[in-house]
N, C-alpha and C positions, 0 to 999 in steps of 0.2 A: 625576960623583957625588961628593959630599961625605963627609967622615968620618964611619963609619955613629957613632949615638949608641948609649950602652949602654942596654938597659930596667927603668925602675926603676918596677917594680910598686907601686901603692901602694892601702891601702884606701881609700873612699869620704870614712870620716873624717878620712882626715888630708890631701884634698885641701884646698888654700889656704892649708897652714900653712906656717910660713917652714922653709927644711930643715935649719935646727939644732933646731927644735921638734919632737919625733918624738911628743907627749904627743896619742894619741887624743883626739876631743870628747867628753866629758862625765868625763873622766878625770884624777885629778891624779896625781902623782909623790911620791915619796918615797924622800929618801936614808936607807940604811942603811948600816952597817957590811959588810967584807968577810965576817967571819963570820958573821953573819946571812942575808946573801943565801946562803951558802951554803947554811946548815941549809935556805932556805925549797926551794933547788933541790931538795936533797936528797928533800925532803919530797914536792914534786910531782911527782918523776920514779919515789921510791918507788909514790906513789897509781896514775899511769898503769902504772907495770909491772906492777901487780900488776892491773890490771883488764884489758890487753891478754892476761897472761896465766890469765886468768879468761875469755876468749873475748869478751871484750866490745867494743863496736863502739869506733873512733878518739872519733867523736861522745859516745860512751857514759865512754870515759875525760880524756876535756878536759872533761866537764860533770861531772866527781868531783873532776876538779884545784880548779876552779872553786866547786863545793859547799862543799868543803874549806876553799877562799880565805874563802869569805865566812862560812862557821860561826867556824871562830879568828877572821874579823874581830870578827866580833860578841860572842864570848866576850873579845876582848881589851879591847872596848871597854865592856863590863860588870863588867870587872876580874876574869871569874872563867877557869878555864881547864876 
């Protein structure tokens, strides 16, 4: 028997991409600063905790991270907040 290989799970979209490219299909990338990412953690780990513990399903709290994502996108990109 050969050296077993380790299993590297991957979603559907990111089969055939090269594996320094981890950028899902239909997806792009954006550098930000250390503090920024932080805040945005902050922010989405705020959102799910407080809907897990509001009883709400996993499903239920990644589609308010999510909600969340895309209302500030759209306010950021209308310049309003």
């Amino acid at each position: 028997m050969g050296k077993a290989q380790p299993i590297k799970p991957m979603h559907r979209s990111m089969a055939g991409s090269q594996v320094w490219r981890r950028t899902p299909i239909g997806m792009s990338s954006l550098t930000v600063n250390n503090d920024l990412k932080h805040d945005m953690t902050n922010i989405a780990l705020s959102i799910f905790t407080d809907c897990v513990n509001a009883g709400k399903t996993f499903q239920d709290a990644i589609l308010a991270v999510y909600l969340s994502g895309l209302e500030n996108g759209v306010s950021t990109r209308k310049g309003t907040q």
